[in-house]
C-alpha positions as CSV (number, residue, x, y, z in Angstrom):
1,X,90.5,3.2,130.7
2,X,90.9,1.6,127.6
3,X,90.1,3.5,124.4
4,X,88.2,1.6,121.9
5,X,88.4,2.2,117.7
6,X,86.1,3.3,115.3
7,X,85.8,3.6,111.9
8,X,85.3,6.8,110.0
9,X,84.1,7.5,107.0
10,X,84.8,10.9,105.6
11,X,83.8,12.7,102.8
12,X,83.9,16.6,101.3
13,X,80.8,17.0,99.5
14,X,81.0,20.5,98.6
15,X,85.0,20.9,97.3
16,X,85.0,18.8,94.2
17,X,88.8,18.9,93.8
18,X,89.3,16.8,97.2
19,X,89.2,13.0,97.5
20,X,85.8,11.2,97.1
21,X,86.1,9.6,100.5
22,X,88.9,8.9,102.6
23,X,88.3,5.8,105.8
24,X,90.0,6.1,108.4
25,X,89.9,4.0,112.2
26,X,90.9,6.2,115.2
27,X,90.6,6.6,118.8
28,X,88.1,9.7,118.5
29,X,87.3,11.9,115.0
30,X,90.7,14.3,116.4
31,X,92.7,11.4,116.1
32,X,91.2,10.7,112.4
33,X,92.3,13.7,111.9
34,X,95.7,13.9,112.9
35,X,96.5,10.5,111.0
36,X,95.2,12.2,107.8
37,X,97.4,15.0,108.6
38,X,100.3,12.2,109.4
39,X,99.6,11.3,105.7
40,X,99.6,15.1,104.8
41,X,96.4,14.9,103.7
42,X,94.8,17.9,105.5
43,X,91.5,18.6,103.1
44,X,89.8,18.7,106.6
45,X,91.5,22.0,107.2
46,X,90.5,23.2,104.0
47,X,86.8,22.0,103.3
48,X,84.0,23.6,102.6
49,X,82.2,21.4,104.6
50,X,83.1,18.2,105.6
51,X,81.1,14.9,106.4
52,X,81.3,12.5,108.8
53,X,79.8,9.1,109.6
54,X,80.9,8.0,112.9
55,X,80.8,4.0,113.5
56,X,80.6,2.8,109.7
57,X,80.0,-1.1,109.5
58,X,81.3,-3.0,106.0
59,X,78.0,-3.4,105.5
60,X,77.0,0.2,105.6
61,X,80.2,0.7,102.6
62,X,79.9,1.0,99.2
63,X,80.0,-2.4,97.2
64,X,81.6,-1.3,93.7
65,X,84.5,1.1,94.8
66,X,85.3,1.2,98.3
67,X,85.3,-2.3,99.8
68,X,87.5,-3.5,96.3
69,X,89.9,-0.7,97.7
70,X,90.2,-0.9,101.0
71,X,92.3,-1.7,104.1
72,X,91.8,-3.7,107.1
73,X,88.8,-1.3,108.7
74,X,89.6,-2.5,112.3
75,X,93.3,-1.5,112.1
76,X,93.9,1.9,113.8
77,X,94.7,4.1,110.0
78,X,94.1,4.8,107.0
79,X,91.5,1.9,105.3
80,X,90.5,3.9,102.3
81,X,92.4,4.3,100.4
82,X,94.5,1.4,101.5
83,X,97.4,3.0,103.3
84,X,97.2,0.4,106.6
85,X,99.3,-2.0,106.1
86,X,103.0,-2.2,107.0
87,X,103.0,1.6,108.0
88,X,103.6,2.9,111.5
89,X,101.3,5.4,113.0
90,X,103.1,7.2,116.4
91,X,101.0,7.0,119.6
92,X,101.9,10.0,120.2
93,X,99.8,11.5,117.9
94,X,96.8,11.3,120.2
């Protein structure tokens, strides 16, 4: 069976010194999260709390900061901030 990608939109809304919102496009929120930690960014670990909307759309983004900023959202990585292109994510980490 063929795994299909989504887009992830996650956010710490209670630890101020973390990101704003970091997009990501995974096979499942586990793989999100092991690309983020590929990147070493493991605020998930960390967090307060953390948010996360499952299936976001570019239209559901937000116009002024995050769409100027982004990726390619249908590419399995990091959209936001832009860390997709020309970088090589492992399989393996799923």
């Amino acid at each position: 069976m063929t795994k299909l990608l989504t887009a992830y939109l996650i956010s710490f809304p209670e630890n101020e010194d973390f990101p704003w919102r970091i997009g990501v496009t995974a096979f499942s929120i586990e793989d999100a999260f092991l690309i983020l930690e590929y990147f070493n960014y493991d605020w998930h670990k960390h967090a307060t709390r953390v948010s996360v909307v499952e299936g976001i759309t570019w239209d559901e983004l937000e116009v002024n900061n995050i769409r100027p900023n982004m990726g390619t959202i249908v590419v399995r990585g990091v959209w936001y901030p832009n860390l997709n292109l020309g970088v090589f994510i492992p399989l393996a980490l799923t």
